[in-house]
C-alpha positions as CSV (number, residue, x, y, z in Angstrom):
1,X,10.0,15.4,-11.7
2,X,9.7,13.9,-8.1
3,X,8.8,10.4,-7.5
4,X,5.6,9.8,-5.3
5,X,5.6,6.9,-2.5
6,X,2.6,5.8,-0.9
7,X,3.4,4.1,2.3
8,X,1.3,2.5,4.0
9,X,0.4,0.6,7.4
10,X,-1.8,-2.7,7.6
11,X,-2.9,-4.2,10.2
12,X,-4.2,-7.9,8.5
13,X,-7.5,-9.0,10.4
14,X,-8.3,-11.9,8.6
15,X,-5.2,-13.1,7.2
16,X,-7.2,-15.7,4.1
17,X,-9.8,-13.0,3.0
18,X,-6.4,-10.3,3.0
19,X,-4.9,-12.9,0.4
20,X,-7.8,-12.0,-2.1
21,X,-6.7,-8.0,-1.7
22,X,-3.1,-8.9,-2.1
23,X,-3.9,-10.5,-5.4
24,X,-6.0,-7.4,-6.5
25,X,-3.3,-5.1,-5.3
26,X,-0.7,-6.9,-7.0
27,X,-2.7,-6.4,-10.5
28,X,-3.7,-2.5,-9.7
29,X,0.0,-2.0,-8.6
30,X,1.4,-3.5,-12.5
31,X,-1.8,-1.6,-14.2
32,X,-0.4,1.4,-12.5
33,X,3.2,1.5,-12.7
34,X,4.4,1.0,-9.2
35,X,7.4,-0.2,-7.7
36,X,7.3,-2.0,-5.0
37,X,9.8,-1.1,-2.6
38,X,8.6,-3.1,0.7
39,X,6.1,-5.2,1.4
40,X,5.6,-6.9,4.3
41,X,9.5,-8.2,6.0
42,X,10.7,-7.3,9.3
43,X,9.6,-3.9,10.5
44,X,12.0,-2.7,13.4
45,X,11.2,0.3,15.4
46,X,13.6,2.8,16.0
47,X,11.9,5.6,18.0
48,X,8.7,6.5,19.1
49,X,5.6,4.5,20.6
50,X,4.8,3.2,17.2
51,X,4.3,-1.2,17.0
52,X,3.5,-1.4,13.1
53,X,3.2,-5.1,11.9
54,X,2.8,-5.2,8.4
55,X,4.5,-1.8,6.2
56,X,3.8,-1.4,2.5
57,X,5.9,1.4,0.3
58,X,5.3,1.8,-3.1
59,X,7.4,3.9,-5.8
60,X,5.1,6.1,-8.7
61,X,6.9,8.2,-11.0
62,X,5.5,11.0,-9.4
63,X,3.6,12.5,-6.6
64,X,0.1,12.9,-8.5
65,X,0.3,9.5,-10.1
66,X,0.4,8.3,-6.7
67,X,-2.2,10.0,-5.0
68,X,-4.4,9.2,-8.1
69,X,-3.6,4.9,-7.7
70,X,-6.0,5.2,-4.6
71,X,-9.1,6.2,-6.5
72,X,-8.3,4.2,-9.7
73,X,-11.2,1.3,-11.0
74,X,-8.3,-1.8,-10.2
75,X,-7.4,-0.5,-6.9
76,X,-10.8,-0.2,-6.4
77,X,-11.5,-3.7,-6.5
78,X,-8.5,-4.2,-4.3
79,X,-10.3,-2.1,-1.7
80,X,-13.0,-3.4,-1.7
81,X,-11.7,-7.5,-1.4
82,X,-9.8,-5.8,1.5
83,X,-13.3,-5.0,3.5
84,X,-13.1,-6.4,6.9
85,X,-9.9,-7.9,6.4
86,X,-7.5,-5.2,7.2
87,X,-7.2,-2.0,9.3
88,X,-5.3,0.4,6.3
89,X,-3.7,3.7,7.0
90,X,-1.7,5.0,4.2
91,X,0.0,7.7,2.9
92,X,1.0,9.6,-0.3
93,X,4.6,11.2,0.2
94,X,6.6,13.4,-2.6
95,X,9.7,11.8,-2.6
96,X,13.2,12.1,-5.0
């Protein structure tokens, strides 16, 4: 079976109310099963028109598990502490 990543890319509006969605996050990512393969640290563009500042990637055990963690109760929460805090695009991605 093929893993499932979802990537995402933040951009953090209110840096001390994103704190509060970090801390949700962190619990629906354990509840959940991810791995967390980046999360935040330096972001370097190599091609492309493309100025990301913050990049999350997240390892499921398999594509539908990831696409499921978005609608699941704890993420949820997560999403909803995130509300005006963040600008979130993100992505699930069948991986190996």
């Amino acid at each position: 079976m093929s893993s499932g990543y979802v990537i995402a890319h933040v951009e953090v509006t209110n840096p001390t109310q994103y704190e509060e969605y970090k801390k949700w996050s962190s619990v629906a990512m354990q509840a959940h099963g991810a791995e967390v393969c980046a999360r935040g640290g330096q972001v370097a563009v190599l091609e492309g028109d493309w100025t990301p500042s913050r990049i999350v990637v997240l390892k499921f055990p398999s594509f539908e598990k990831a696409k499921a963690f978005y609608e699941t109760p704890e993420y949820h929460k997560a999403r909803e502490a995130r509300a005006g805090a963040a600008v979130m695009r993100m992505i699930a991605v069948e991986g190996l």
